[in-house]
Backbone as CSV, one residue per row, in Angstrom:
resi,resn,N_x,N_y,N_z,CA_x,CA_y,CA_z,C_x,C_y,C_z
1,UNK,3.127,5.703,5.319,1.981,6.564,5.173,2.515,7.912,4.758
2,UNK,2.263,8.274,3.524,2.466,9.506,3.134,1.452,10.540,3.107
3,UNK,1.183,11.476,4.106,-0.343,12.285,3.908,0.430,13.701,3.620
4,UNK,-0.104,14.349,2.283,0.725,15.309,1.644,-0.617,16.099,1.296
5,UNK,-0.775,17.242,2.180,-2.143,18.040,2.172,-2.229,18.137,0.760
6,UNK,-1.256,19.116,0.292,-1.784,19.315,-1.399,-2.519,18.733,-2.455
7,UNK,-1.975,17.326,-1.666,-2.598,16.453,-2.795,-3.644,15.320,-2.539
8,UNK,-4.643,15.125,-1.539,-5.461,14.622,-0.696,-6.696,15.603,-0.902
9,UNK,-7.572,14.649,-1.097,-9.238,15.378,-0.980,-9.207,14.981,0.559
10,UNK,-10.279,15.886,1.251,-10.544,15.798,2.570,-11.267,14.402,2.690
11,UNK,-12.470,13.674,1.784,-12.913,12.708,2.228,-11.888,11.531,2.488
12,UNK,-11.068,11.080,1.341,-9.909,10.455,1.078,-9.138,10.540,2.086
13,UNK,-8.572,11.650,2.251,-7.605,11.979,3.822,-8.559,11.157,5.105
14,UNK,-9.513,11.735,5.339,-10.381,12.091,6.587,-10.420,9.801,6.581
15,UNK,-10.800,8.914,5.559,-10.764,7.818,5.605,-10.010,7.178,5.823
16,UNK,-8.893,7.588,5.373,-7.102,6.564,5.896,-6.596,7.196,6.909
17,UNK,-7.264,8.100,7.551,-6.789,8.560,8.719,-7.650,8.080,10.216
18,UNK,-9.073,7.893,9.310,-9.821,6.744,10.275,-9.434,5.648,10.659
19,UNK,-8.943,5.067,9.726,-8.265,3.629,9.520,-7.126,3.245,10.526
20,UNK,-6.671,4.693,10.157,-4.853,4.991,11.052,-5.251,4.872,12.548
21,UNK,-6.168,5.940,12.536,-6.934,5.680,14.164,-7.050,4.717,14.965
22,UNK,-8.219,3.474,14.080,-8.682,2.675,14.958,-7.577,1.185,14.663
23,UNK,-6.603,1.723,14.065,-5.605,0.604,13.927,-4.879,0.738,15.481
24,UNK,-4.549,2.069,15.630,-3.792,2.427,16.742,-4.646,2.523,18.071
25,UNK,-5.843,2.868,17.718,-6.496,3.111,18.926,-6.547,1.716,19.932
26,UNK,-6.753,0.367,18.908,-7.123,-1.036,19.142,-5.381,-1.874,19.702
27,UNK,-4.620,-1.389,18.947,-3.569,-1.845,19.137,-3.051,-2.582,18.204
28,UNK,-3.456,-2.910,17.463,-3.429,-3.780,16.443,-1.799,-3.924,15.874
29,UNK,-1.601,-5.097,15.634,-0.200,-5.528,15.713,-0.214,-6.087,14.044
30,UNK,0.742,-5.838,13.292,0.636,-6.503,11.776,-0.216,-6.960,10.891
31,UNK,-0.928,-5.608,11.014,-1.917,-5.273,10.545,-1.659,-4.259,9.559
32,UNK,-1.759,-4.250,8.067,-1.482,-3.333,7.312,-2.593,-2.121,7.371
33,UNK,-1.809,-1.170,6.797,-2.765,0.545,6.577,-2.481,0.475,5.211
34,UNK,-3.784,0.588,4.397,-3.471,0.919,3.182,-4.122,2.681,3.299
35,UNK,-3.305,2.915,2.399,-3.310,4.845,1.990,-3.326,5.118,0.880
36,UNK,-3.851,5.879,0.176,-4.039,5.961,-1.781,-4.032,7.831,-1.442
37,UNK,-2.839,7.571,-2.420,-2.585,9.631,-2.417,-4.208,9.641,-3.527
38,UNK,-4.608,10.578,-3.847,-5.590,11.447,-5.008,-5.061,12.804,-4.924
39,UNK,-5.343,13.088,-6.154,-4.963,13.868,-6.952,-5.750,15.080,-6.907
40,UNK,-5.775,16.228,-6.146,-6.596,17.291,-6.091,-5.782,18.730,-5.877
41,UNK,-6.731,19.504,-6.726,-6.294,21.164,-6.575,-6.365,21.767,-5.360
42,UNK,-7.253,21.020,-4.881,-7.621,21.569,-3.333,-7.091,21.661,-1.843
43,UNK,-6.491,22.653,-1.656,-5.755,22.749,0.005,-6.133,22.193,0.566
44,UNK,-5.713,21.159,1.772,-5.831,20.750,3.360,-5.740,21.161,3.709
45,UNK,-6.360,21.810,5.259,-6.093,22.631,6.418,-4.834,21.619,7.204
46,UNK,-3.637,22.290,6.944,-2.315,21.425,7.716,-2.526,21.164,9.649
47,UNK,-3.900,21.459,10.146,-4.085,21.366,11.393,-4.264,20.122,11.661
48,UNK,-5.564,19.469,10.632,-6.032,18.592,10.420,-5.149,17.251,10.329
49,UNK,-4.020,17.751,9.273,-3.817,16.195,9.217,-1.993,16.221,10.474
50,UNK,-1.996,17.546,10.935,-0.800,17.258,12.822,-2.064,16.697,13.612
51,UNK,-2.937,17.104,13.369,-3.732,16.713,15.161,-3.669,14.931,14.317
52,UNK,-3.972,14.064,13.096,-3.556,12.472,13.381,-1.878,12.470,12.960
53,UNK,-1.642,12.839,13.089,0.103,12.508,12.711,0.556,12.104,14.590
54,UNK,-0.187,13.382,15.600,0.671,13.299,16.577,-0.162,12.338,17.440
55,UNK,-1.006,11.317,16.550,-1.727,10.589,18.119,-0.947,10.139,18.682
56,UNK,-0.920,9.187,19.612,-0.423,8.334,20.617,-0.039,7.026,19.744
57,UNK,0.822,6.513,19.472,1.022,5.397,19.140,1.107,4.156,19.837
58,UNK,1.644,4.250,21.234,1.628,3.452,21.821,3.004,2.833,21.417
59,UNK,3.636,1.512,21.534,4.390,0.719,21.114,4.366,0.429,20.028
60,UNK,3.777,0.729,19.516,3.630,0.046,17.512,4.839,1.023,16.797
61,UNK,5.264,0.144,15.731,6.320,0.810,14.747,5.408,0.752,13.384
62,UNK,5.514,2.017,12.826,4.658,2.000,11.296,6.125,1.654,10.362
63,UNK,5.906,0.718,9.493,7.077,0.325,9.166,6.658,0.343,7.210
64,UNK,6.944,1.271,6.885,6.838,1.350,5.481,7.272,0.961,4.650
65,UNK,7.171,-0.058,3.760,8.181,-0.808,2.479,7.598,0.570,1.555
66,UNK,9.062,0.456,1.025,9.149,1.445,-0.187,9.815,0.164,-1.321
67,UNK,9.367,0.333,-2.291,9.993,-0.219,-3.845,9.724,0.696,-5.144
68,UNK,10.811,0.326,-6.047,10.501,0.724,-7.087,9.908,0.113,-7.921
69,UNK,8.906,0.633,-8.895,7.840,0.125,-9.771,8.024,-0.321,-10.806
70,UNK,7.092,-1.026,-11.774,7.531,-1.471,-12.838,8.073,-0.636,-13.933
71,UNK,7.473,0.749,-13.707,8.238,2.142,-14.317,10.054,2.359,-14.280
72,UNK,10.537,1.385,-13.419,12.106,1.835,-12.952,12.217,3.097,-12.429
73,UNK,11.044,3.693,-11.729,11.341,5.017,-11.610,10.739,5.615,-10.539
74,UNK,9.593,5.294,-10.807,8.540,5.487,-9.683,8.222,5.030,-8.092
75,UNK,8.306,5.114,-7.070,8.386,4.821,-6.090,6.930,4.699,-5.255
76,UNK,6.775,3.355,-4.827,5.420,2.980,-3.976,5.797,2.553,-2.990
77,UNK,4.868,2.635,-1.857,5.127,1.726,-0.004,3.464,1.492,-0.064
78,UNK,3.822,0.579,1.069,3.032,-0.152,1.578,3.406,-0.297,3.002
79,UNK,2.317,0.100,3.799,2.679,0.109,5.780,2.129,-0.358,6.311
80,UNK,2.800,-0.854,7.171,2.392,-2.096,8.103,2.911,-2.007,9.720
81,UNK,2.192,-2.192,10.222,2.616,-1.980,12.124,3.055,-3.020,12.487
82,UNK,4.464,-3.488,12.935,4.973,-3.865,13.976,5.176,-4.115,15.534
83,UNK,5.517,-4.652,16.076,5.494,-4.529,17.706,6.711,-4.067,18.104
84,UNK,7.690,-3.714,17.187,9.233,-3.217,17.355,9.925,-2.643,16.553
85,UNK,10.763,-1.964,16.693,11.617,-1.262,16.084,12.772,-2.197,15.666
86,UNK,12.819,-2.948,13.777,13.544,-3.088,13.956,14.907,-3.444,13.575
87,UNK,15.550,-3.922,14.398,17.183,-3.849,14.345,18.023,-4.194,13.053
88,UNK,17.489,-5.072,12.270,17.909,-4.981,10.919,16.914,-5.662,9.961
89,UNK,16.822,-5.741,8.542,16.050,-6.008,7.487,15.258,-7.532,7.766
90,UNK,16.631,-8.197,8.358,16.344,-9.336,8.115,14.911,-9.522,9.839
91,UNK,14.509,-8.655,10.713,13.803,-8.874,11.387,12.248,-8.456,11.016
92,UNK,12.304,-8.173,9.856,11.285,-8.074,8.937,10.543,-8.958,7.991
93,UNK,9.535,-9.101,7.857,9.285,-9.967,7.249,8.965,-9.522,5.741
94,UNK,9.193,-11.172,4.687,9.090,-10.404,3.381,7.523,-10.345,3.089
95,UNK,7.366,-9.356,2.207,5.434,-9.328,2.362,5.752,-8.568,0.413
96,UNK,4.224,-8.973,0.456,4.100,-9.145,-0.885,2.629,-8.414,-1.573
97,UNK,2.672,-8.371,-2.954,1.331,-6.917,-3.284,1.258,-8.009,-4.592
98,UNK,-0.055,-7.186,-5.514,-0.084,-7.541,-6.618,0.192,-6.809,-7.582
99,UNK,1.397,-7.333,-8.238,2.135,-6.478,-9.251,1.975,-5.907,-10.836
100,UNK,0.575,-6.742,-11.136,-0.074,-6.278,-11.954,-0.380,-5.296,-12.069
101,UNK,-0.668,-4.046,-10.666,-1.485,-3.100,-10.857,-0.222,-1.935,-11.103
102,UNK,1.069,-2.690,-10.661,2.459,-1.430,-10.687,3.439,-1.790,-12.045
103,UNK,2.777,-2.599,-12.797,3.587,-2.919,-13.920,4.674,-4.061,-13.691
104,UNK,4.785,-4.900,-12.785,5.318,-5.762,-12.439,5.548,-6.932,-12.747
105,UNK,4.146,-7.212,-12.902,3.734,-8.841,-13.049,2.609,-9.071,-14.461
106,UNK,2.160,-10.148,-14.407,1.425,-10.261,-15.605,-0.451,-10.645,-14.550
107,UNK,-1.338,-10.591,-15.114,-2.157,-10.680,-14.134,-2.512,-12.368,-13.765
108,UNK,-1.945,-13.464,-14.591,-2.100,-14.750,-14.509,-1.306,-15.159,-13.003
109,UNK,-0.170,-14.504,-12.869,0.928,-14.795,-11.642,1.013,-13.271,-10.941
110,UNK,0.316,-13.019,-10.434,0.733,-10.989,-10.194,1.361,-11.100,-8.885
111,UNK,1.487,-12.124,-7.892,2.471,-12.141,-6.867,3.865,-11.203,-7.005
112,UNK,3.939,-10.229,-6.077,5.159,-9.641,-6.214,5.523,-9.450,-4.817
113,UNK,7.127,-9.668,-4.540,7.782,-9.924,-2.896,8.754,-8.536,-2.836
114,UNK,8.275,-8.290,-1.933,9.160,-7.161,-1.564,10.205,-7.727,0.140
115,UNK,11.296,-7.850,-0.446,12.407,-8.123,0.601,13.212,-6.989,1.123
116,UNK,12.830,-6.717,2.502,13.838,-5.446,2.825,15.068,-5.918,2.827
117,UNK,15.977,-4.917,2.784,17.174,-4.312,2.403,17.554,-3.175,3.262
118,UNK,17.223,-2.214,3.897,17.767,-1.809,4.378,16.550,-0.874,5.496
119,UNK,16.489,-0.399,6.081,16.122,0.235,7.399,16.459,1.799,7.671
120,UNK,15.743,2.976,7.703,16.225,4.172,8.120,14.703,4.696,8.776
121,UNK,15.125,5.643,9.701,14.273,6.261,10.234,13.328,7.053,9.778
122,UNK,11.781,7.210,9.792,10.817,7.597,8.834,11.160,9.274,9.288
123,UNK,11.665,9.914,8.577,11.740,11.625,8.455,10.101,12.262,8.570
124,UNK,9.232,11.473,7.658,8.312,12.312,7.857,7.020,12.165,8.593
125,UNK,7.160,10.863,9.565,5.780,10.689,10.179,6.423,10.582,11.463
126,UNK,5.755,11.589,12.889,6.510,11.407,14.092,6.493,10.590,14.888
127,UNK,7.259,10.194,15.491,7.356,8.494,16.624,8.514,7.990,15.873
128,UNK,8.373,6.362,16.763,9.317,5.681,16.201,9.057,4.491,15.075
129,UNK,8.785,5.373,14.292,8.415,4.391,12.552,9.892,4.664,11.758
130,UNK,10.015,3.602,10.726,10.743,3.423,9.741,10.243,3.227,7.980
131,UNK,11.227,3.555,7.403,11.023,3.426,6.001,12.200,2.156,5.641
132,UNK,11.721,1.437,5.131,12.120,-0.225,4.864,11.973,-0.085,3.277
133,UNK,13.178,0.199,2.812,13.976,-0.114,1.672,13.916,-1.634,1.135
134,UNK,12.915,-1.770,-0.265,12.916,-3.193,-0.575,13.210,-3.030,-1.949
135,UNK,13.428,-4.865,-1.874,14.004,-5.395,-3.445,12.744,-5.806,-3.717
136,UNK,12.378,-6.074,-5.206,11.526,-6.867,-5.331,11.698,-8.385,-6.496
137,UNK,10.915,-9.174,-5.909,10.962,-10.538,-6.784,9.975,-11.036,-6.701
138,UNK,9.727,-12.067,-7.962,9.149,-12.568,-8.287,8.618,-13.815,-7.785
139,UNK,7.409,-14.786,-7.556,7.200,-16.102,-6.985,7.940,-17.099,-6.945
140,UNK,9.194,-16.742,-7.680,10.070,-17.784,-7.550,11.535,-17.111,-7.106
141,UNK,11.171,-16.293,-6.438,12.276,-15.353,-5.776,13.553,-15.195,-6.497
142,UNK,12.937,-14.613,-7.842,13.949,-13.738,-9.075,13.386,-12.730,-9.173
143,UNK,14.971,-11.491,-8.919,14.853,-10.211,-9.231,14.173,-9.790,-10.494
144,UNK,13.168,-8.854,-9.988,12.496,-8.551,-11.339,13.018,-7.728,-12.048
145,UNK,12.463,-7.170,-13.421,13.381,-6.447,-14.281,13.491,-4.909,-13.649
146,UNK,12.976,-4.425,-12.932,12.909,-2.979,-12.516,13.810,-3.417,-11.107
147,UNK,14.203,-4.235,-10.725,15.139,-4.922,-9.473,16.558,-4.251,-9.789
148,UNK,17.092,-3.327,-10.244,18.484,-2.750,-9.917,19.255,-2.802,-8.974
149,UNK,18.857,-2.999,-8.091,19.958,-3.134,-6.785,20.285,-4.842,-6.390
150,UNK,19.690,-5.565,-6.922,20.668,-7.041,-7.002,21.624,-7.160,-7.837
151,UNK,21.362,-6.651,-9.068,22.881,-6.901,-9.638,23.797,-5.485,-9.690
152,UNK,23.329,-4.512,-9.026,24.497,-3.570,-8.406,24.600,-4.283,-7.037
153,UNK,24.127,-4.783,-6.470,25.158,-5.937,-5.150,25.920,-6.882,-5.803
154,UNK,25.447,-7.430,-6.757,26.443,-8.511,-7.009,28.079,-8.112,-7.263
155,UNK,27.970,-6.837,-8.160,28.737,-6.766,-8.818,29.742,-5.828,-7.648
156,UNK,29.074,-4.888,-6.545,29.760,-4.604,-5.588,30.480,-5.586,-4.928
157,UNK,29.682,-6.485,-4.700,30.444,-7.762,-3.915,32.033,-8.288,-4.657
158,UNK,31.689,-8.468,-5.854,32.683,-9.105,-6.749,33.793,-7.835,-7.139
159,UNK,34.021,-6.808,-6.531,34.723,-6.082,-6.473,35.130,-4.793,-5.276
160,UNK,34.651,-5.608,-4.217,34.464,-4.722,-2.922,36.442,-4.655,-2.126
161,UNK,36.815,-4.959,-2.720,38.480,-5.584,-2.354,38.841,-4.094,-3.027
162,UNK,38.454,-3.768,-4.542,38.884,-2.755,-4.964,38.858,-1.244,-4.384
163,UNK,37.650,-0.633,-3.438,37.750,-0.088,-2.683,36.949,1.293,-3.748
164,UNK,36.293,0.903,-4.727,35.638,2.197,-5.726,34.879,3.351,-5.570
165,UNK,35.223,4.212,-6.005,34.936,6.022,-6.008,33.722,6.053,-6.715
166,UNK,33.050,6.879,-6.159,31.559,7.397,-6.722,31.843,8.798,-6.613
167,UNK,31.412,9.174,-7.797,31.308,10.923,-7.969,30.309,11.519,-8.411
168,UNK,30.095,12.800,-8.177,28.800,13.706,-9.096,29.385,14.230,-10.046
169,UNK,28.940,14.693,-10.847,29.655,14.583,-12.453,28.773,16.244,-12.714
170,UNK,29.016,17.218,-12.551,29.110,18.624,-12.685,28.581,19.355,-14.160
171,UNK,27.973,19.505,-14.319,28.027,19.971,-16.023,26.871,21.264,-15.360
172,UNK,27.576,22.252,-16.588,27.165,24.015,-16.279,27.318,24.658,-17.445
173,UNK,26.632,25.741,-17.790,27.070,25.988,-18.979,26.885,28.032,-18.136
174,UNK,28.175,28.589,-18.438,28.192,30.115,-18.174,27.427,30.638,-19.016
175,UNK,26.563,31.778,-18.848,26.065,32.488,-19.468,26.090,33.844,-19.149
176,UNK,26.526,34.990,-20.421,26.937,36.324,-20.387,25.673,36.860,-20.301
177,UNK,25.725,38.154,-19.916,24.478,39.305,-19.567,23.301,39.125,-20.364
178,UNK,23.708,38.733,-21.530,22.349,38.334,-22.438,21.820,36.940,-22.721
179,UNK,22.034,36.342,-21.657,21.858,35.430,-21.663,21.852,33.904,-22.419
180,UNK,23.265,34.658,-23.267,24.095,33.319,-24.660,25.265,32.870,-23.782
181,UNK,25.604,31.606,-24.169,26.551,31.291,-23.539,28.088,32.457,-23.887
182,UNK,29.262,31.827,-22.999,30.433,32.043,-23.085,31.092,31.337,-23.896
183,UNK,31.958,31.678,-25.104,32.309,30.403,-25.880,31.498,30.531,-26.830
């Protein structure tokens, strides 16, 4: 659940936050929250959306799949409550969207699987929720073309003996008082 005042109309907000409510209020166990950012000029009062950030959760884990889109670029989740926090990817289950609408799929087969991968603690919603790092594939559980991180595993795997360096690669260009380069 990403609620980002700036960019939320109050009705929009004020509805997935209803949702958020009586998901939690009920108890409700694996049960998805769907959330749709919109696009508005218009401020949120930041009171509004701490007083639902800090309800009571109770035991539930909001457990967010994040993937990348058919864009290769773009980043979507989808959240879903749990009864636990947990301990690795594989205690997750794989869950799935229609990928037609993210550039994914074609609309005849639009099944798209999102398999976690990895697990970290949600930074921006308080309690004990996570953000669940997924791959995605296809109905016949092949990496799709925006799927980058299966064949950067493979190829880690097939050379993990070597022990390889990753660097940031620096580029700057000086510029004198008038603002032309040096050189």
């Amino acid at each position: 659940i990403f609620l980002t005042p700036n960019t939320l109309q109050r009705g929009a907000m004020l509805s997935a936050l209803k949702s958020v409510t009586r998901h939690v209020s009920r108890g409700l166990i694996s049960r998805s929250i769907h959330l749709c950012r919109v696009q508005s000029t218009r401020q949120f009062d930041q009171r509004v959306v701490d007083r639902y950030l800090t309800l009571p959760q109770g035991n539930i884990v909001l457990a967010t799949y994040v993937w990348i889109d058919g864009t290769g670029t773009t980043l979507r989740c989808k959240t879903k409550t749990v009864s636990a926090y947990p301990k690795s990817p594989s205690d997750l289950s794989v869950w799935n969207f229609d990928g037609s609408s993210t550039g994914q799929a074609s609309g005849h087969d639009s099944d798209v699987y999102m398999k976690p991968v990895a697990i970290y603690r949600d930074p921006f919603i308080p309690g004990n929720n996570c953000l669940v790092l997924c791959e995605t594939l296809d109905s016949e559980e092949r990496p799709l073309p925006s799927n980058k991180r299966n064949s950067c595993a493979k190829v880690m795997e097939r050379v993990k003996s070597e022990r390889p360096w990753f660097g940031i690669e620096q580029e700057y260009t000086l510029l004198d008082g008038d603002l032309y380069p040096f050189g």
